[in-house]
DSSP file (Angstrom, degrees, kcal/mol; ACC not computed):
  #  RESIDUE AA STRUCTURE BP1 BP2  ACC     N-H-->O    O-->H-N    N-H-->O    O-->H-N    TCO  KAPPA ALPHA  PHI   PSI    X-CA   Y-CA   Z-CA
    1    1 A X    >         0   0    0      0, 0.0     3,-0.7     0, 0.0     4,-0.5   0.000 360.0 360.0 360.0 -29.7  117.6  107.9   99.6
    2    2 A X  T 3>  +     0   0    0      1,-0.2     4,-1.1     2,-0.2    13,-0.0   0.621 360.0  59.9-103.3  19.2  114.2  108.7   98.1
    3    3 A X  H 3> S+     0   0    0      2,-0.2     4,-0.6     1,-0.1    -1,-0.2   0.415 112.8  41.0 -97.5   6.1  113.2  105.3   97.6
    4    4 A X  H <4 S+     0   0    0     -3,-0.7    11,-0.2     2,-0.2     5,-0.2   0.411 109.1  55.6 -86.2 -14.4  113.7  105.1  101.6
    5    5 A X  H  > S+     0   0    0     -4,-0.5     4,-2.7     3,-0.2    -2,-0.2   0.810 118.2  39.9 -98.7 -46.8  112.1  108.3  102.1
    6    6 A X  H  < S+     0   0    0     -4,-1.1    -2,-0.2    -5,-0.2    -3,-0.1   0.632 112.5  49.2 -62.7 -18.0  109.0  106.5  100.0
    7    7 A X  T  < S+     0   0    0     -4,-0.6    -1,-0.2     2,-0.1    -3,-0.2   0.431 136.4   3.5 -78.4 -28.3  109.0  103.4  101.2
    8    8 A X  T  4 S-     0   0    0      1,-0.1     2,-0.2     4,-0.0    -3,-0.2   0.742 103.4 -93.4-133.3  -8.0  109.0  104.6  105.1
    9    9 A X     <  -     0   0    0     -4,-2.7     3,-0.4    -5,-0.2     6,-0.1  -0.540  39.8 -83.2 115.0 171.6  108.8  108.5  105.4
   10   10 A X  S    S+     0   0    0     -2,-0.2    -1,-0.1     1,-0.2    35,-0.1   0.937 124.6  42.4 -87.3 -33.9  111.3  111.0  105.8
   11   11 A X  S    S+     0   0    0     -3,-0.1     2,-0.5     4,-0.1    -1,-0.2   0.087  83.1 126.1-107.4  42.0  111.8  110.6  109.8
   12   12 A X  S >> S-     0   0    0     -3,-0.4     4,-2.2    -8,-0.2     3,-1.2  -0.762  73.7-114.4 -94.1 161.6  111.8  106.7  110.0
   13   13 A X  H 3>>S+     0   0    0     -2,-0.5     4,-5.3     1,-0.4     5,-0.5   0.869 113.3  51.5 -40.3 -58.3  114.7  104.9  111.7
   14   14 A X  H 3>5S+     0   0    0      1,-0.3     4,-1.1     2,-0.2    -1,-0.4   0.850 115.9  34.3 -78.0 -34.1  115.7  103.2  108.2
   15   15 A X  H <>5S+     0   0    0     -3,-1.2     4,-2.8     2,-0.2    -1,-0.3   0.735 112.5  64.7-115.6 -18.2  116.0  106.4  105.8
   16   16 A X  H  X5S+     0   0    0     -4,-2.2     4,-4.1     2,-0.2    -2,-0.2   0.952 111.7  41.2 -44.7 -62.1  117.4  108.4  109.2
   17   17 A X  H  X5S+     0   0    0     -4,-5.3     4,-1.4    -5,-0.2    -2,-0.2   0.801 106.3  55.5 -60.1 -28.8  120.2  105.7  108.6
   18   18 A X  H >X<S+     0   0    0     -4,-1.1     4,-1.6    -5,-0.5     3,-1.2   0.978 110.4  48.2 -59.5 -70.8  120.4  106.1  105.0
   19   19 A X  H >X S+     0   0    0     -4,-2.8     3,-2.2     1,-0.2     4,-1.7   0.947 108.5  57.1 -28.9 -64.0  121.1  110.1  105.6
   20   20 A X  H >X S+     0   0    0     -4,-4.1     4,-2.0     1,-0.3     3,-1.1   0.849 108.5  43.3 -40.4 -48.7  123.7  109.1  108.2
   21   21 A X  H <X S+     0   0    0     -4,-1.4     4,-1.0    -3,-1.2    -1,-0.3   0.790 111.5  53.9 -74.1 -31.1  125.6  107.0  105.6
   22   22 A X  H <X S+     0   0    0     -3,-2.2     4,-1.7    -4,-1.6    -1,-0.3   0.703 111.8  50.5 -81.0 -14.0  125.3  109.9  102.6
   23   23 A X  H <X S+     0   0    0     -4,-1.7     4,-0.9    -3,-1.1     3,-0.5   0.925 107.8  44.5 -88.2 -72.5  126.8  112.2  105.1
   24   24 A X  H  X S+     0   0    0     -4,-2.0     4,-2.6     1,-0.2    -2,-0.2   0.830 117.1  47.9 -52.9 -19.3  129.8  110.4  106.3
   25   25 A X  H >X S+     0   0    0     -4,-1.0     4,-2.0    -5,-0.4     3,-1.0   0.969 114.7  47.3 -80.9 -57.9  130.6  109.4  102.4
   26   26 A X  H 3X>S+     0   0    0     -4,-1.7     5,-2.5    -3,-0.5     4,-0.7   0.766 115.9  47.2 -47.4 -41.2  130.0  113.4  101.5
   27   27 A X  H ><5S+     0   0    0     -4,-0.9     3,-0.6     3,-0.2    -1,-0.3   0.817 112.5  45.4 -95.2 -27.7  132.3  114.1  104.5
   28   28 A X  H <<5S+     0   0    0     -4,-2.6    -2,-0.2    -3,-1.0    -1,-0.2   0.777 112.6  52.7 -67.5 -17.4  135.2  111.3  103.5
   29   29 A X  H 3<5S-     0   0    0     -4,-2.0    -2,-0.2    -5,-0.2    -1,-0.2   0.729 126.1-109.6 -88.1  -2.7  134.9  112.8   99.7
   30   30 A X  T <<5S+     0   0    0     -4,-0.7     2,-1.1    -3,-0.6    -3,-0.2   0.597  76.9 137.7  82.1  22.3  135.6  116.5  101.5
   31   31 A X    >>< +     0   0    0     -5,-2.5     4,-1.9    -6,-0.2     3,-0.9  -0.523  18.4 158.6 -77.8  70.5  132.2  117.5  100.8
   32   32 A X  H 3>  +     0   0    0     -2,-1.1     4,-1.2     1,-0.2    -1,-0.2   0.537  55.9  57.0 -92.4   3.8  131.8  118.9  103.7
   33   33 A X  H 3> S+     0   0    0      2,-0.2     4,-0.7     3,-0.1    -1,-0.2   0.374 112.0  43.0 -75.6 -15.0  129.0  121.2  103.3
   34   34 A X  H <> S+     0   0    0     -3,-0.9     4,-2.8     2,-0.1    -2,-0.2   0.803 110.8  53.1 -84.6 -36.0  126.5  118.6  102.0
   35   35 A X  H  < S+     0   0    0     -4,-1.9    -2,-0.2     2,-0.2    -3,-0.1   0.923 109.6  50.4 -69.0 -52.1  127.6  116.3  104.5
   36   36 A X  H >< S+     0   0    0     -4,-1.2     3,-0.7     1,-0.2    -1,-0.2   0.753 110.4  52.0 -25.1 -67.6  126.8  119.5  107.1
   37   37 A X  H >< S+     0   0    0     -4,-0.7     3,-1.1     1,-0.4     4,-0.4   0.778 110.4  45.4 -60.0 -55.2  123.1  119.9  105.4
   38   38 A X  T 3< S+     0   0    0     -4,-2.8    -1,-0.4     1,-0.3    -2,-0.2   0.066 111.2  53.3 -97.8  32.3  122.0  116.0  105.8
   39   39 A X  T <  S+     0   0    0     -3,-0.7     4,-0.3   -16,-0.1    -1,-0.3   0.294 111.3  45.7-111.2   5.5  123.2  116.0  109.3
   40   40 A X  S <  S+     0   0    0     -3,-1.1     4,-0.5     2,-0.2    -2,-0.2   0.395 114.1  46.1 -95.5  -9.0  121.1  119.0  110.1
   41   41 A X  S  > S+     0   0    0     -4,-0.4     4,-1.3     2,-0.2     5,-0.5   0.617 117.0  47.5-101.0 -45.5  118.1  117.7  108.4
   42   42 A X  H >> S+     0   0    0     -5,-0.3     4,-2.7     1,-0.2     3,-0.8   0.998 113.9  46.7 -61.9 -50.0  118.8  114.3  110.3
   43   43 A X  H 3> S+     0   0    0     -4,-0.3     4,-1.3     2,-0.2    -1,-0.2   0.909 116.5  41.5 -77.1 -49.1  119.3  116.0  113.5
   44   44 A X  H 34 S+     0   0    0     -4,-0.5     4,-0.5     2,-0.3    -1,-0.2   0.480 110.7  59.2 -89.3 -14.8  116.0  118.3  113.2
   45   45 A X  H <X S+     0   0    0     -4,-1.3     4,-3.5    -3,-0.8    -2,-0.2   0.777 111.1  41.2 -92.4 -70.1  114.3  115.2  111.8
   46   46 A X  H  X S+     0   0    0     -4,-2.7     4,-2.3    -5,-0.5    -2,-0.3   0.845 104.3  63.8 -50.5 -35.0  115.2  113.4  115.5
   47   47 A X  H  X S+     0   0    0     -4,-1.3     4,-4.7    -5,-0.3     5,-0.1   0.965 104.7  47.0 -80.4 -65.8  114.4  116.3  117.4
   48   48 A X  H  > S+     0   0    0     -4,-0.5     4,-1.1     1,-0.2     5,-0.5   0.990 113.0  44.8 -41.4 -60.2  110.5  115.9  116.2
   49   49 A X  H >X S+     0   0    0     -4,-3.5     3,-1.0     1,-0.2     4,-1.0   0.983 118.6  46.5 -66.3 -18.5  109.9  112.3  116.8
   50   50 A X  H >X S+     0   0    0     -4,-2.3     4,-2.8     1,-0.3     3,-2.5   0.990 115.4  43.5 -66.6 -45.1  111.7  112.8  120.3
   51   51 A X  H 3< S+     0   0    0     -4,-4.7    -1,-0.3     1,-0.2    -2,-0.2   0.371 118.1  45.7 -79.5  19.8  109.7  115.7  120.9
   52   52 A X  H << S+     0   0    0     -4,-1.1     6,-1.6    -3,-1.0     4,-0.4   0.099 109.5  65.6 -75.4 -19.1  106.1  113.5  119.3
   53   53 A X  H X< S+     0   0    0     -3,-2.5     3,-2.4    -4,-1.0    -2,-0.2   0.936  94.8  46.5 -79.8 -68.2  107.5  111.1  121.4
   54   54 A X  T 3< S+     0   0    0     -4,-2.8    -1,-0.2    -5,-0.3    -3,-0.1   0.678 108.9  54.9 -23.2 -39.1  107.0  112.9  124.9
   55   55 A X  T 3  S-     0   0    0      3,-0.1    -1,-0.3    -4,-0.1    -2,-0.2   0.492 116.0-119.4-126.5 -22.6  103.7  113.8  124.3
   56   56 A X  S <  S+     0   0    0     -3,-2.4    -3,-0.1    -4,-0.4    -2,-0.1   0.331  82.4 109.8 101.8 -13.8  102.8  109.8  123.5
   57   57 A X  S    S+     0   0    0     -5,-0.2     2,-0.5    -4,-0.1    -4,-0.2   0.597  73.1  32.3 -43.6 -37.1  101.6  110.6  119.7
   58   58 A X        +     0   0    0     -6,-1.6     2,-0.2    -9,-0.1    -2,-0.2  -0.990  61.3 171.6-135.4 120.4  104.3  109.0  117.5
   59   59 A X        +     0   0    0     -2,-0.5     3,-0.1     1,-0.0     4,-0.0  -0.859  16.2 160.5-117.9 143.8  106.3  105.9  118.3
   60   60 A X  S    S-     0   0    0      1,-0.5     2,-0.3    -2,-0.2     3,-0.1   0.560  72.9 -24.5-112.1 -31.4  108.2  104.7  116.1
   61   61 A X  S    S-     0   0    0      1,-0.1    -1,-0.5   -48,-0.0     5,-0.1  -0.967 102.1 -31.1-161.4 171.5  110.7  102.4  118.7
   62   62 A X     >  -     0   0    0     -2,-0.3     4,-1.1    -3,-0.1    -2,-0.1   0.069  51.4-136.2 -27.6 134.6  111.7  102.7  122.3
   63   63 A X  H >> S+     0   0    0      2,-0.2     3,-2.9     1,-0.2     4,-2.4   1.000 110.9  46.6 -40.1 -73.7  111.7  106.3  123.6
   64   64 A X  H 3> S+     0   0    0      1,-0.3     4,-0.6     2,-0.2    -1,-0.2   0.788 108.6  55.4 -52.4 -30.0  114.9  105.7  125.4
   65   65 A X  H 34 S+     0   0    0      2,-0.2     4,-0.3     3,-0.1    -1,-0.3   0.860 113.4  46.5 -58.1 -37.5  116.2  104.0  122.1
   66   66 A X  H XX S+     0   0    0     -3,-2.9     3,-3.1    -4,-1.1     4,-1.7   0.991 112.7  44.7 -78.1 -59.1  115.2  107.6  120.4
   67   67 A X  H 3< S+     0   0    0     -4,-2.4     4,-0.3     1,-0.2    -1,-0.2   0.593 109.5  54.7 -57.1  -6.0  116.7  109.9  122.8
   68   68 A X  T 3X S+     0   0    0     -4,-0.6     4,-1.3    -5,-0.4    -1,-0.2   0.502 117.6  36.8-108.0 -24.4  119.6  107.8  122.8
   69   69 A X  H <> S+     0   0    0     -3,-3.1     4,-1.7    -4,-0.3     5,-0.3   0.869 115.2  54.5 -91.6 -23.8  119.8  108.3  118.5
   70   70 A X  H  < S+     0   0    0     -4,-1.7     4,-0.3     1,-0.3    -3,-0.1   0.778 111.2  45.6 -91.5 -10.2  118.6  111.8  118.7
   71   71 A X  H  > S+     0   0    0     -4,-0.3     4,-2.9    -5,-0.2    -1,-0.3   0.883 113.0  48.2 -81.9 -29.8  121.6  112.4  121.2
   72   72 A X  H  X S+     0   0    0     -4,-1.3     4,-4.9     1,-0.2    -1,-0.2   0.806 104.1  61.3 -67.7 -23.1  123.8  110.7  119.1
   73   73 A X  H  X S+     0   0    0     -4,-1.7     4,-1.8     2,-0.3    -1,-0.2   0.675 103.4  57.8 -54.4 -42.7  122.5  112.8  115.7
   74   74 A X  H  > S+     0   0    0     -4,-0.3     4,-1.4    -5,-0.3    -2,-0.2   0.904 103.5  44.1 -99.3 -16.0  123.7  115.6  117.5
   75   75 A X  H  X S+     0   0    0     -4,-2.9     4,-1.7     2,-0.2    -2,-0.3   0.912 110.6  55.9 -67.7 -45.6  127.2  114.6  117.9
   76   76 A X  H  X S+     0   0    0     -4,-4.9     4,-1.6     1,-0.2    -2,-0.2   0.923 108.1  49.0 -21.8 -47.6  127.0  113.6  114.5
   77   77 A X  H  < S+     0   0    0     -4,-1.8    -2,-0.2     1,-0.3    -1,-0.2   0.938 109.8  53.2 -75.1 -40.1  125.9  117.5  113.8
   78   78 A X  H >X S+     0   0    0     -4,-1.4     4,-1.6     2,-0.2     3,-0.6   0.833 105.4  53.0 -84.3 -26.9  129.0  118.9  116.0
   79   79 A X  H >X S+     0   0    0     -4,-1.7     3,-2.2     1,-0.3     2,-1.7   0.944 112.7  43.3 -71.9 -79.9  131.7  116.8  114.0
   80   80 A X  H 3< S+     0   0    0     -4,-1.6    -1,-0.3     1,-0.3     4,-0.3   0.418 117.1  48.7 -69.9   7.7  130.5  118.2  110.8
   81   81 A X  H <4>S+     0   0    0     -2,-1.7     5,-4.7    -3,-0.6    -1,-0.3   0.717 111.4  47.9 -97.1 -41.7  130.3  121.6  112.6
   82   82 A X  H <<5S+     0   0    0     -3,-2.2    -2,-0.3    -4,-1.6    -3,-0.1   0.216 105.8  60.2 -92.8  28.6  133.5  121.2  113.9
   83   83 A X  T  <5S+     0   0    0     -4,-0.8    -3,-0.2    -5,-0.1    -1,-0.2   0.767 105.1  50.4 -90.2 -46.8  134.7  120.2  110.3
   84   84 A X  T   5S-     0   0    0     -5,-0.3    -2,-0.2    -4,-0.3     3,-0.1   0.317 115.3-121.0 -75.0  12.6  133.5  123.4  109.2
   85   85 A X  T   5S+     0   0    0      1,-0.2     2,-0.7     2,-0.0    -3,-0.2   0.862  73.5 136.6  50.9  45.4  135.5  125.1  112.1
   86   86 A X     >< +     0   0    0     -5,-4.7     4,-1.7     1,-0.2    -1,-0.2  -0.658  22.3 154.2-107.2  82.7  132.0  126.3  113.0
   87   87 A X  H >>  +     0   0    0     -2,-0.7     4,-2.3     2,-0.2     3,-1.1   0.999  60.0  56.0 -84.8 -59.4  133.2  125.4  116.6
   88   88 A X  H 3> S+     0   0    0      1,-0.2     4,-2.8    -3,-0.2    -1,-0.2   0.878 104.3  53.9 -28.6 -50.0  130.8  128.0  118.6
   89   89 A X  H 3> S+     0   0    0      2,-0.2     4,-4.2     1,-0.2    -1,-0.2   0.970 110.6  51.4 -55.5 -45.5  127.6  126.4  116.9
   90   90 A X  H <X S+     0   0    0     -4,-1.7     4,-2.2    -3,-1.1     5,-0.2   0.915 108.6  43.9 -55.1 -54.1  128.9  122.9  118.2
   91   91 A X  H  X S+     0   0    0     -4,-2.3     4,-1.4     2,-0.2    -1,-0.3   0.821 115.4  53.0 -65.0 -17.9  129.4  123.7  121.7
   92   92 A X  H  X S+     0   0    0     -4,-2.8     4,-2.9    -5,-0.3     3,-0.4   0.977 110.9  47.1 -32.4 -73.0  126.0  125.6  121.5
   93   93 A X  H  X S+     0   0    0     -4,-4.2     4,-1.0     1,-0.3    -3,-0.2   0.902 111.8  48.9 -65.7 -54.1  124.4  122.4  120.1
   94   94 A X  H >X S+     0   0    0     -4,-2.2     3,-0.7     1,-0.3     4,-0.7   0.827 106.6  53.8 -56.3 -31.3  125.9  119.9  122.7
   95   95 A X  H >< S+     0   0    0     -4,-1.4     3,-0.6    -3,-0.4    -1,-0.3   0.858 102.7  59.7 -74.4 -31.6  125.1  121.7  125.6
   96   96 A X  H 3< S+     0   0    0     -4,-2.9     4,-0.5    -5,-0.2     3,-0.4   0.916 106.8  44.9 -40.9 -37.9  121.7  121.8  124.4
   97   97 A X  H <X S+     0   0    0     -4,-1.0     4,-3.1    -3,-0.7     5,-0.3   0.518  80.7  96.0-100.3  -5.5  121.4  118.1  124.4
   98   98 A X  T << S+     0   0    0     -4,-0.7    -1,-0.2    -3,-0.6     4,-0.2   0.382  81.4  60.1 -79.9  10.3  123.0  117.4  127.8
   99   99 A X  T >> S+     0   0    0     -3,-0.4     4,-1.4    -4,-0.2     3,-0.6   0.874 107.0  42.1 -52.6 -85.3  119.3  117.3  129.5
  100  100 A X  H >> S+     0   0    0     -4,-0.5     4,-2.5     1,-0.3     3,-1.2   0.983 112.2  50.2 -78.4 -50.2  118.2  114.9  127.8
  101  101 A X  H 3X S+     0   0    0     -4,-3.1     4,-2.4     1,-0.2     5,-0.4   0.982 114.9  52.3 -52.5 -25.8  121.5  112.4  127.8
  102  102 A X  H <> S+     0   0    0     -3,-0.6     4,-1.7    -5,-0.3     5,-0.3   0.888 108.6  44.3 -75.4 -19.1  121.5  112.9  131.5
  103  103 A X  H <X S+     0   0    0     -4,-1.4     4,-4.4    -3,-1.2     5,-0.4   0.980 119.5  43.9 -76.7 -43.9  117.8  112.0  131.7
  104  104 A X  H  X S+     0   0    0     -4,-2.5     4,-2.2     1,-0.2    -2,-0.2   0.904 121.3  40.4 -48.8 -36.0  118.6  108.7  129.2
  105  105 A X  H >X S+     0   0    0     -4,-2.4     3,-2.0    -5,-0.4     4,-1.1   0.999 114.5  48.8 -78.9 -46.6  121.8  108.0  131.2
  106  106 A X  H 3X S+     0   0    0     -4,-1.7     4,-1.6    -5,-0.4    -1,-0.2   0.925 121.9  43.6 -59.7 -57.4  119.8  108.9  135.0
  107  107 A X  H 3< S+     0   0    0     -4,-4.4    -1,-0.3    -5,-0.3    -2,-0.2   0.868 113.1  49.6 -20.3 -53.1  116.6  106.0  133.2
  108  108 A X  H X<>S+     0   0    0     -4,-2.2     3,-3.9    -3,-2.0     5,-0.6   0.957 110.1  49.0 -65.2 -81.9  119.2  103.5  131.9
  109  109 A X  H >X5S+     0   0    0     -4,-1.1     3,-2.0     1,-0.4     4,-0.8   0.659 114.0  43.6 -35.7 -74.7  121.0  103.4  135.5
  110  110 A X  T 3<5S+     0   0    0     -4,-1.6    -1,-0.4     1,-0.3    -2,-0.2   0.184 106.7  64.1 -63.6  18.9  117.5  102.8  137.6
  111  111 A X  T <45S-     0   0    0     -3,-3.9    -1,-0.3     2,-0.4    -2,-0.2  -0.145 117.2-117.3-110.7  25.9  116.3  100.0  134.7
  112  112 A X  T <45S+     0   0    0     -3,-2.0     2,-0.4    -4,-0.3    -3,-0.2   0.986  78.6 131.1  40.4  47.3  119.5   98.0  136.0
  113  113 A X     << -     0   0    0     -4,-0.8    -2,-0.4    -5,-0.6     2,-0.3  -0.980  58.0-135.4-110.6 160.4  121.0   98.3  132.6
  114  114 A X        -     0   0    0     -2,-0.4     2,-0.3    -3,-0.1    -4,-0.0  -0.725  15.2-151.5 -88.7 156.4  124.8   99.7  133.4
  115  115 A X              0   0    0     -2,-0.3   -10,-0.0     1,-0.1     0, 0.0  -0.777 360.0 360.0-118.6 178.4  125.8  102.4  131.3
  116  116 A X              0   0    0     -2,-0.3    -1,-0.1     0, 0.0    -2,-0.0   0.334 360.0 360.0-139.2 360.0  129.4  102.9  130.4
Protein backbone atom coordinates (compact mmCIF):
# COMPACT_ATOMS: atom_id res chain seq x y z
CA UNK A 1 0.00 0.00 0.00
CA UNK A 2 2.77 2.69 0.26
CA UNK A 3 4.13 2.09 -2.95
CA UNK A 4 0.51 3.06 -4.22
CA UNK A 5 0.26 5.77 -1.81
CA UNK A 6 3.78 6.94 -3.68
CA UNK A 7 3.18 6.27 -6.95
CA UNK A 8 -0.43 8.18 -6.93
CA UNK A 9 -1.23 9.87 -3.58
CA UNK A 10 -3.03 8.83 -0.66
CA UNK A 11 -6.70 9.76 -2.06
CA UNK A 12 -6.30 8.40 -5.68
CA UNK A 13 -8.87 5.87 -7.11
CA UNK A 14 -6.02 3.06 -7.29
CA UNK A 15 -4.46 3.11 -3.56
CA UNK A 16 -8.43 3.98 -2.37
CA UNK A 17 -8.72 0.33 -3.87
CA UNK A 18 -5.67 -1.06 -2.47
CA UNK A 19 -7.15 0.09 1.25
CA UNK A 20 -10.43 -1.54 0.27
CA UNK A 21 -8.66 -4.94 -0.33
CA UNK A 22 -6.36 -4.71 3.06
CA UNK A 23 -9.54 -4.18 4.89
CA UNK A 24 -11.62 -6.97 3.67
CA UNK A 25 -8.47 -9.41 4.14
CA UNK A 26 -7.96 -7.78 7.90
CA UNK A 27 -11.79 -8.35 8.26
CA UNK A 28 -11.72 -12.23 6.84
CA UNK A 29 -8.51 -12.87 9.22
CA UNK A 30 -10.88 -11.38 12.27
CA UNK A 31 -8.91 -8.36 12.46
CA UNK A 32 -11.53 -6.46 12.76
CA UNK A 33 -10.27 -3.39 14.29
CA UNK A 34 -7.68 -2.71 11.54
CA UNK A 35 -10.03 -3.56 9.02
CA UNK A 36 -12.37 -0.74 11.00
CA UNK A 37 -9.28 1.90 10.83
CA UNK A 38 -8.62 1.58 6.85
CA UNK A 39 -12.20 1.81 6.11
CA UNK A 40 -12.40 5.01 8.12
CA UNK A 41 -9.36 6.45 6.58
CA UNK A 42 -10.83 5.29 3.07
CA UNK A 43 -14.17 6.71 3.83
CA UNK A 44 -12.76 10.29 5.19
CA UNK A 45 -10.31 10.10 2.25
CA UNK A 46 -13.73 9.96 -0.26
CA UNK A 47 -15.50 12.46 1.64
CA UNK A 48 -12.52 15.22 0.58
CA UNK A 49 -12.31 14.53 -3.05
CA UNK A 50 -16.25 14.52 -3.12
CA UNK A 51 -16.33 17.47 -1.22
CA UNK A 52 -13.03 19.19 -3.74
CA UNK A 53 -15.09 17.89 -6.20
CA UNK A 54 -18.28 20.22 -5.72
CA UNK A 55 -16.36 23.20 -5.59
CA UNK A 56 -14.65 22.18 -9.26
CA UNK A 57 -10.93 22.04 -7.80
CA UNK A 58 -9.98 18.41 -7.81
CA UNK A 59 -11.14 15.82 -10.34
CA UNK A 60 -9.82 12.92 -10.29
CA UNK A 61 -12.89 10.87 -12.44
CA UNK A 62 -16.57 11.54 -12.97
CA UNK A 63 -18.28 13.30 -10.08
CA UNK A 64 -21.21 11.04 -10.28
CA UNK A 65 -18.61 8.05 -10.49
CA UNK A 66 -17.15 9.62 -6.98
CA UNK A 67 -20.28 10.12 -5.17
CA UNK A 68 -21.30 6.83 -6.26
CA UNK A 69 -17.67 5.31 -4.54
CA UNK A 70 -17.84 7.66 -1.75
CA UNK A 71 -21.40 6.27 -1.08
CA UNK A 72 -20.29 2.98 -1.44
CA UNK A 73 -17.07 3.67 1.09
CA UNK A 74 -19.60 4.37 3.53
CA UNK A 75 -21.41 1.11 3.42
CA UNK A 76 -18.11 -0.38 3.44
CA UNK A 77 -17.59 1.82 6.93
CA UNK A 78 -21.08 0.49 8.39
CA UNK A 79 -20.22 -3.31 7.87
CA UNK A 80 -17.13 -2.95 9.68
CA UNK A 81 -19.07 -0.86 12.22
CA UNK A 82 -21.62 -3.30 12.42
CA UNK A 83 -18.84 -5.99 12.83
CA UNK A 84 -17.87 -4.22 15.76
CA UNK A 85 -21.49 -4.21 17.06
CA UNK A 86 -20.92 -0.38 16.94
CA UNK A 87 -24.53 -0.41 15.39
CA UNK A 88 -25.55 3.28 16.48
CA UNK A 89 -22.40 4.81 14.64
CA UNK A 90 -23.62 2.93 11.46
CA UNK A 91 -27.03 4.01 11.31
CA UNK A 92 -25.59 7.53 12.11
CA UNK A 93 -23.17 7.24 9.21
CA UNK A 94 -25.74 5.99 6.52
CA UNK A 95 -28.24 8.42 7.10
CA UNK A 96 -25.74 10.89 6.62
CA UNK A 97 -25.02 9.74 3.18
CA UNK A 98 -28.62 9.35 1.99
CA UNK A 99 -28.42 13.12 0.32
CA UNK A 100 -26.10 12.57 -1.65
CA UNK A 101 -27.22 8.78 -3.05
CA UNK A 102 -30.51 10.39 -3.63
CA UNK A 103 -28.98 13.21 -5.59
CA UNK A 104 -26.62 10.45 -7.62
CA UNK A 105 -29.71 8.11 -8.00
CA UNK A 106 -32.33 11.58 -8.85
CA UNK A 107 -28.83 12.52 -11.81
CA UNK A 108 -28.54 8.99 -13.00
CA UNK A 109 -32.43 8.76 -13.65
CA UNK A 110 -32.68 12.30 -15.79
CA UNK A 111 -29.15 11.14 -17.83
CA UNK A 112 -31.42 8.13 -19.20
CA UNK A 113 -29.15 5.79 -17.47
CA UNK A 114 -31.73 3.36 -15.44
CA UNK A 115 -30.72 2.72 -12.00
CA UNK A 116 -31.71 -0.48 -10.30
Amino acid sequence: MRIAMRAHGAGHRVTLGIQYHFAWVYSQLGMNDEALQLHRERHAQYLTLAECDTTGTHRIYDAMKLREDCFLSAADLADALIAKEQFAEAKSLLREQIPMADETCHREVHRGRRVV
